[in-house]
Residue, then its C-alpha position, 0 to 999 in steps of 0.5 A: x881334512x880336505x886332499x887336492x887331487x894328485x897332479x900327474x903331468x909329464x916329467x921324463x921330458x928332462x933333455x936340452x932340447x925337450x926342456x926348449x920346446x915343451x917349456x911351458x914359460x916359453x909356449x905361453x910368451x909366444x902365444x902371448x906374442x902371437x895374441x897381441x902383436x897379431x891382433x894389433x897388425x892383423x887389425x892396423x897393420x901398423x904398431x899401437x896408434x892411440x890409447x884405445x888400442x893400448x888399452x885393449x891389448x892390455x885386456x887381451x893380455x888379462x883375458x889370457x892370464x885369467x884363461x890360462x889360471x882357469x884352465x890350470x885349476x880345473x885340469x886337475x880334475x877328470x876331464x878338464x883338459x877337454x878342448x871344450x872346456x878348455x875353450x870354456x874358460x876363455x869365453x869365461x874370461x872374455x866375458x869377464x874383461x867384456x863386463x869389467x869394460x862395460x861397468x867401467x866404460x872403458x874405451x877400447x878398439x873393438x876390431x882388435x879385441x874381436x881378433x884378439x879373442x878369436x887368436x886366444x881361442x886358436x892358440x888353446x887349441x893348438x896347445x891342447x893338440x901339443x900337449x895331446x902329441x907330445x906331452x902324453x904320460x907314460x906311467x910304469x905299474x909296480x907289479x902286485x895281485x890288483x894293480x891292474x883292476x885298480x887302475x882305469x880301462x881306458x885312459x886317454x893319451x896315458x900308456x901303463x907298462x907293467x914292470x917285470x923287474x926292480x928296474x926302468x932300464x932305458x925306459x924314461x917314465x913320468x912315474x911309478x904307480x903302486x898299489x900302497x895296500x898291497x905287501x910288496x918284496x923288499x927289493x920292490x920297496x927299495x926300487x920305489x924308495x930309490x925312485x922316489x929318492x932320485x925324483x921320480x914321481x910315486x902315484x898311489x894307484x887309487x888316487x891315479x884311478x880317482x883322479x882319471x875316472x872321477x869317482x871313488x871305488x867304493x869297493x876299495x874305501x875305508x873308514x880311514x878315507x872318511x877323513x878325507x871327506x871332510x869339506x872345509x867349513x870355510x868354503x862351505x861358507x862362502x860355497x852359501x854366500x855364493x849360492x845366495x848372490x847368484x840366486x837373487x841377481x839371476x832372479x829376475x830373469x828367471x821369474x818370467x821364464x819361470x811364469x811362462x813354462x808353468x802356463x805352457x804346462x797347464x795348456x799342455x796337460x791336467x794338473x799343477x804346474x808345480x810338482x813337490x816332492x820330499x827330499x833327504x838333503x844336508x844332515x839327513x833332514x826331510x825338505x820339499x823340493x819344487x819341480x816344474x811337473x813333466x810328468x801326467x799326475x799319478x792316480x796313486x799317491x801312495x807308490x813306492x819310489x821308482x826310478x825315471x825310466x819306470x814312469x817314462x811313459x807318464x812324460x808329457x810332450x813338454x815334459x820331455x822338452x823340459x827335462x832333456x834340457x833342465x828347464x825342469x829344475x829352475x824352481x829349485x832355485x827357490x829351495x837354493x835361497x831357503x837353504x835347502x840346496x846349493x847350486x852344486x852338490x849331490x842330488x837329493x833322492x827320495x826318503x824311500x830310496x835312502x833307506x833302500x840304498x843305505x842298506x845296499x850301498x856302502x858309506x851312501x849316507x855321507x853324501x848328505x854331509x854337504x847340500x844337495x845341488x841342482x846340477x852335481x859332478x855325479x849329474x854332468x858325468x853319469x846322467x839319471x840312475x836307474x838302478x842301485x848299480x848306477x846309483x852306486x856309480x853315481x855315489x862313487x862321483x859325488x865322493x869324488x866331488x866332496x873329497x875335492x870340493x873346491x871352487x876350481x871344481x865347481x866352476x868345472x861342473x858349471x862348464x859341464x852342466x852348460x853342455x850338458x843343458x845344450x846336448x840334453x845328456x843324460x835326458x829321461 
């Protein structure tokens, strides 16, 4: 069974003129207005003169559709309604339309597209300021023993007011929040029945926790939740066929990256370039995992596993550079294309640390129900653990990630992995 995440938009917005402003129909025609006509006039200061600049505001319209159907997808998940990643997918779909005229050799005018693409970016970002001024969400909390530890410390451009009776009074909200395990008074439960009667939206508060922090408490998991952590076969499927095309077209670029960082870090420190090492993958079977070697080579081969920081003083000059931006990674692809990895998925640990984290962390062997990756949600959010409770916190992501396990998010971890390589986050 596969659960989307809960979709919490603003909904007390309902008077004449609210519905004018704030319409979303009306805010996308009139940046679509200012995308096309602007780049047209900005560019010939005159309307459509020939076929080349038709056909490219035909494109700049695709580029907004495609951007705007990239970013509705991905802001139903924990941070995808960053100005980044926001501005992510239009590059994305920029670079798409620019593919499509290059294997089709379309004729377009570059002045215009150049504009064009530049005001689609401004209008994001407009829009992304209007939705943070006057689309924040105001969200009222059925009073129970745990509402308040359920519900996250810090949310951004959400305000929670706790009700003090069975009653919004003048107050418009955007929902109602409840802890469903909690035994609510019968007058509590006809004033939630009622809302929800009338059309005011009902949040169970954990999935309001999950769908703002990105992770799953495991404190409050059950067994029952298993169910909904099961990913669908079928884009388990498409999930390999995917990490299988990706893996051989961008072979050939990374074989000689791959040859030249393997020479650099034979010159720069004793040893073999590769670094292999046993890991738990999919099902729980044992795999060799290949890494560029960052580190200086152990003098015992026998240590139980430890965490990155308690060998940082093995970090070789080049192995910090590699590791603080992931070169050290790129050998995986060929455990991508064996069928030991995905591109995206849970990182794999250490039989040693399994069996310690398996005994001190609830439900942590279901995260091999699904590949391992080589960039993962948990990766781009937390970084490296470095104890069993950062470890804990990072399984709490990666059951995020396999309870919405969709395309939507794994292009969303693709935007967060390219930062994360150009900021070195999460680097040890």
């Amino acid at each position: 069974m596969h659960q989307d995440p809960i979709t919490i938009s603003p909904s007390r917005h309902n008077r004449w003129y609210e519905r004018i402003l704030l319409n979303p129909v009306i805010g996308h025609l009139l940046a679509l207005a200012a995308i096309i006509p602007g780049a047209q006039f900005i560019s010939y200061q005159a309307w459509i003169q020939n076929d080349n600049q038709a056909i490219t505001l035909g494109l700049l319209g695709v580029c907004y559709v495609i951007s705007i159907y990239l970013g509705r997808n991905i802001a139903k998940f924990a941070g995808g309604k960053a100005v980044s990643h926001i501005l992510g997918t239009c590059l994305v779909a920029v670079a798409l339309i620019i593919a499509l005229v290059l294997l089709l050799r379309i004729e377009y005018a570059r002045t215009s597209l150049f504009l064009g693409v530049m005001l689609l970016l401004a209008t994001q970002v407009v829009a992304v300021i209007i939705n943070r001024r006057f689309r924040s969400l105001k969200l009222a909390l059925i009073p129970s023993k745990a509402i308040e530890k359920l519900l996250p410390r810090n949310a951004r451009n959400l305000e929670f007011r706790l009700l003090e009776s069975p009653s919004l009074g003048d107050t418009r909200f955007d929902g109602i929040v409840v802890d469903m395990d909690a035994d609510l008074e019968d007058e509590w439960i006809r004033f939630i029945s009622h809302c929800n009667i009338s059309g005011m939206p009902v949040f169970n508060a954990r999935k309001v926790t999950e769908t703002l922090d990105g992770k799953v408490n495991l404190s409050t998991l059950q067994s029952t939740d298993l169910a909904n952590l099961q990913p669908q076969p079928v884009y388990l499927a498409a999930k390999r066929a995917f990490d299988i095309l990706m893996t051989l077209l961008v072979a050939p670029f990374l074989l000689p990256i791959c040859l030249i960082v393997a020479a650099l870090i034979r010159l720069d420190s004793p040893g073999p370039a590769l670094f292999v090492q046993h890991r738990i993958g999919k099902g729980n079977r044992v795999f060799r995992m290949y890494k560029f070697r960052s580190m200086r080579p152990h003098d015992n081969d026998n240590l139980a596993p430890q965490f990155a920081d308690q060998d940082a003083h093995r970090i070789t000059r080049l192995g910090a550079f590699i590791r603080k931006f992931r070169i050290d990674e790129l050998p995986q692809f060929f455990n991508v294309l064996k069928g030991d990895m995905s591109l995206i998925g849970p990182r794999p640990e250490q039989p040693g640390f399994v069996e310690k984290f398996e005994a001190e962390v609830p439900y942590y062997s279901y995260r091999h129900i699904v590949r391992p990756g080589i960039t993962g949600w948990a990766q781009v959010n937390h970084g490296y653990a470095v104890d069993t409770e950062t470890t804990r916190e990072k399984v709490e992501h990666d059951f995020y990630y396999i309870k919405n396990l969709s395309p939507a998010l794994d292009f969303l971890v693709i935007l967060l992995t390219l930062k994360t390589i150009a900021t070195g986050f999460g680097a040890m």
